[in-house]
C-alpha positions in Angstrom: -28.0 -25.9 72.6 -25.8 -26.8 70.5 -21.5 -27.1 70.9 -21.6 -23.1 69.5 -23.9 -22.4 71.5 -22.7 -23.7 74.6 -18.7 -22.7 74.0 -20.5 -19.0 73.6 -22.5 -19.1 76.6 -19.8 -20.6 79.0 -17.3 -17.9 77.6 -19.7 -14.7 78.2 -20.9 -16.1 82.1 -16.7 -16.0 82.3 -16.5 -12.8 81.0 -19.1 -11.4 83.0 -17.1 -12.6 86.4 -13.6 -11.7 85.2 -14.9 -8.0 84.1 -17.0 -7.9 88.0 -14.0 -8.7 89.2 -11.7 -6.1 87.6 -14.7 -3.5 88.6 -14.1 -5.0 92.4 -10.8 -4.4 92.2 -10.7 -0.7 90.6 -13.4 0.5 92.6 -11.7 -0.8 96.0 -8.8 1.1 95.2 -10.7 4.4 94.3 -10.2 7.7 96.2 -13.2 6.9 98.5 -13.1 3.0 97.9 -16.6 1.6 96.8 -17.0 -1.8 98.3 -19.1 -4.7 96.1 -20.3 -8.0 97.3 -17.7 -10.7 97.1 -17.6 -14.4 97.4 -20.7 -16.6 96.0 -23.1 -13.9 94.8 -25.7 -14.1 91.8 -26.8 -11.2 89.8 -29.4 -10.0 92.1 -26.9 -8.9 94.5 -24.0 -7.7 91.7 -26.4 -5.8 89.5 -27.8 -3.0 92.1 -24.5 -2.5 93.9 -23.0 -2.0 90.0 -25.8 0.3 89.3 -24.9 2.0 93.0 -21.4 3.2 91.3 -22.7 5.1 88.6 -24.5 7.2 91.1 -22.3 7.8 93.8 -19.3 8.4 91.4 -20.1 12.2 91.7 -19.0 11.4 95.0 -15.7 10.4 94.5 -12.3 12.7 93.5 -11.6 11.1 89.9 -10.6 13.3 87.1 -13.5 13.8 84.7 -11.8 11.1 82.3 -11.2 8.6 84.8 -14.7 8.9 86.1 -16.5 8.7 82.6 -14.3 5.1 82.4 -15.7 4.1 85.4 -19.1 5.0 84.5 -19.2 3.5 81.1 -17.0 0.1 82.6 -20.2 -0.1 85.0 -22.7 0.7 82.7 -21.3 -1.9 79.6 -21.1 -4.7 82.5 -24.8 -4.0 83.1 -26.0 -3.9 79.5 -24.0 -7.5 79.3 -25.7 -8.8 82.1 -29.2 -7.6 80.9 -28.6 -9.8 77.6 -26.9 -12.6 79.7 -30.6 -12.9 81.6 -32.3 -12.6 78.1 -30.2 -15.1 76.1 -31.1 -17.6 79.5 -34.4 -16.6 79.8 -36.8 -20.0 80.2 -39.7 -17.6 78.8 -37.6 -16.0 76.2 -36.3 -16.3 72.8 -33.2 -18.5 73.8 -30.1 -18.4 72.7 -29.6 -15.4 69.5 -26.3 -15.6 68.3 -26.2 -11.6 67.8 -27.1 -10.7 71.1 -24.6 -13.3 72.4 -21.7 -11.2 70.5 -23.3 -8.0 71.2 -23.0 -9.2 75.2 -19.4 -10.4 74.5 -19.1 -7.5 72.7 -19.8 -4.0 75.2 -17.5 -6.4 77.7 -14.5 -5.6 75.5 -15.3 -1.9 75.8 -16.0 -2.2 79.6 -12.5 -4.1 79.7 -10.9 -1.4 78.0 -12.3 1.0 80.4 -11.1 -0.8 83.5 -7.3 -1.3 82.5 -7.1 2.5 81.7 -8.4 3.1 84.7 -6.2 0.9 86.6 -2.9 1.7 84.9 -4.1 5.2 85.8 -4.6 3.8 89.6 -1.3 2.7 89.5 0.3 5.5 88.8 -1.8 7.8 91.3 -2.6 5.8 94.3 -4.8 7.1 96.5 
């Protein structure tokens, strides 16, 4: 890969864990908290537990607004991680610049999700 490439790459695996993070944090502090595993964990134990919120979010008592952020927070981190694996696919196509963006990309709208949500955590706590 080349310096592009790499800087890219780096920046979206960070992105990924800051914006699992923030999800960690605004689903621990929901009505009915939703716990996610913590500590040294790969995508095989972040993506089902991520894919877990947007079905038990029925479940909790959010606002129709605050639960359509959480949903689409959840489901943008997913569609991220999906082209994460592709662009590091062995078998695959490799690095595609487009698909790298696109990745970096739904994380902004996932971001913008999660602070909305939070600032409206903060000023409803559970």
């Amino acid at each position: 890969m080349s310096d592009l490439e790499d800087d890219v790459m780096e920046r979206l695996a960070a992105r990924i864990a800051y914006t699992y993070a923030r999800l960690l944090t605004v689903c621990a502090a929901l009505p009915i908290p939703v716990a996610l595993p913590k500590g040294l964990i790969t995508h095989q134990d972040t993506v089902p537990a991520v894919r877990r919120i947007t079905e038990v979010i029925t479940e909790t008592l959010l606002p129709d607004e605050q639960r359509g952020q959480l949903v689409t927070a959840a489901t943008m981190w997913l569609i991220a991680v999906d082209l994460h694996i592709l662009l590091t696919d062995e078998g695959g196509e490799g690095f595609i610049e487009p698909r790298a963006i696109g990745a970096l990309g739904v994380l902004i709208l996932a971001q913008g999700d999660l602070d909305a949500l939070g600032r409206w955590q903060a000023l409803n706590p559970s």
